[in-house]
N, C-alpha and C positions, 0 to 999 in steps of 0.2 A: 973720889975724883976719877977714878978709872973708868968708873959705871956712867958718867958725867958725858966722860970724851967717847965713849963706846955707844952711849944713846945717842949725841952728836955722831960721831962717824955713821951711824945708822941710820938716822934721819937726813942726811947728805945723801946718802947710797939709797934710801928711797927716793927723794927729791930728783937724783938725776935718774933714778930708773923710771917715774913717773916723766919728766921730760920725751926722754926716749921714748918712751909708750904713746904719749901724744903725738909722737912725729910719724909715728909708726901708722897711729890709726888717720890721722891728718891723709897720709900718702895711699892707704887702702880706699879711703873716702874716697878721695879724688879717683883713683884706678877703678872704684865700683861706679862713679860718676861716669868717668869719659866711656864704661862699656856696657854702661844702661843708655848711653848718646850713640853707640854703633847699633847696639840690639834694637835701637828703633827706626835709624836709616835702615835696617837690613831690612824692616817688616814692611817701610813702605817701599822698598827698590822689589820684595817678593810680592806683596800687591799687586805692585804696576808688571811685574815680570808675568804674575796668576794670570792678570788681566791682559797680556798678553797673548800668552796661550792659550789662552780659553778662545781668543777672538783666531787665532791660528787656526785651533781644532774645526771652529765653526766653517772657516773657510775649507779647512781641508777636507770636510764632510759634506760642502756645497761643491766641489769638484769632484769628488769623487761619484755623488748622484748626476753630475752632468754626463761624467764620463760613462758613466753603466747606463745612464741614455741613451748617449749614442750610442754606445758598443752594440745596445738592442737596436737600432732604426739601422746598423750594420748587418744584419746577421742577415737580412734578405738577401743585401747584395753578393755575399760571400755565399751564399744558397746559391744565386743565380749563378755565379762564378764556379762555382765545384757543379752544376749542371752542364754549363758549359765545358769544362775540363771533360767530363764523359763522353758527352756528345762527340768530341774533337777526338778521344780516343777513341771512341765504335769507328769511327770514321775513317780514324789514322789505322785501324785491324784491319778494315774493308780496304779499304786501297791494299794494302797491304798481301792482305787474300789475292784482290785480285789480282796485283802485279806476280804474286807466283805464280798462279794459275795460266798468265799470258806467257809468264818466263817458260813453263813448263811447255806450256803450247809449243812457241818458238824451237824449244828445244828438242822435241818430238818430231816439228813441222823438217829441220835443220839435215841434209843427209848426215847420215856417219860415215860414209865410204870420205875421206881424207881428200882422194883426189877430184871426187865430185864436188867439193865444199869446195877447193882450191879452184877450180875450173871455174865455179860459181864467181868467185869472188874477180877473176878475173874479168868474165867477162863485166860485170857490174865496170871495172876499173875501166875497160874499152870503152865503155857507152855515158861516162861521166865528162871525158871532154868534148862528145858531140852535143849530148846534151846542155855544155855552156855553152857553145860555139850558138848552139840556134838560139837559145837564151837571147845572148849578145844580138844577135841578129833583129829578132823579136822588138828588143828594146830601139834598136838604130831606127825600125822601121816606125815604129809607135812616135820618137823626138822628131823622125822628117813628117809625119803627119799631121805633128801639133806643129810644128814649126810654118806650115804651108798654110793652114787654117785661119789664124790670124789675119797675115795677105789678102786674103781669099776676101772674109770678113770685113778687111779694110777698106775693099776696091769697091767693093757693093757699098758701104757705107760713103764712101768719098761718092759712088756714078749718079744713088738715090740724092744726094744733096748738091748737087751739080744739075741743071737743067741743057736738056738739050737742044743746039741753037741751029 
């Protein structure tokens, strides 16, 4: 009777470990199910991402020959532009040259004796306010001669259309 209830309790203890094992693989199915259903949204979401990129790259390689384009139909201009920059600087050395050479002159032309320079400068400062004075004068006499002109102009113009009676 022992061996009876001991092959009974044993055939129970497989019975529900057989259960359990079905529930077991039941729940793996399903987890190997739902991530064979991700691994294939992933391939088509990396498809559409490839195709993506690929269309990306194409673009980024049709700008990139646009730009090395122009960069070349550029390189005159910036030629022409660092010729110019040269040209401006000979230019800018020459003036340059010769504004010493004139400073230099000036300066040789210039006495040294202090009181002759002072003397110099003076008189210059005497003969700046005759010189506005006739300026001014100059100018008075120039506005009464345009001023008169006109008149002048007018009367001839009024005698010649006027007949005499």
């Amino acid at each position: 009777m022992i061996i009876e209830i001991s092959v009974a309790v044993v055939a129970i203890a497989f019975a529900a470990l057989v259960v359990f094992l079905i529930q077991t693989l039941r729940s793996v199915s399903d987890l190997l199910g739902q991530t064979n259903m991700v691994i294939r949204e992933m391939q088509e979401q990396m498809n559409g991402i490839s195709t993506e990129a690929v269309e990306l790259l194409r673009h980024t390689n049709e700008v990139s020959v646009d730009v090395r384009n122009k960069l070349h139909s550029i390189d005159s201009v910036v030629d022409s532009v660092k010729n110019i920059g040269d040209a401006v600087q000979e230019v800018t050395s020459s003036v340059k040259q010769a504004s010493t050479a004139v400073a230099g002159t000036i300066r040789n032309s210039v006495p040294k004796d202090p009181k002759t320079a002072g003397e110099t400068a003076q008189h210059v400062l005497q003969t700046v306010p005759i010189v506005i004075e006739l300026w001014q004068k100059w100018r008075e006499r120039k506005k009464a001669e345009k001023s008169a002109r006109p008149d002048e102009t007018h009367r001839t113009a009024v005698s010649a259309a006027v007949p005499n009676r």
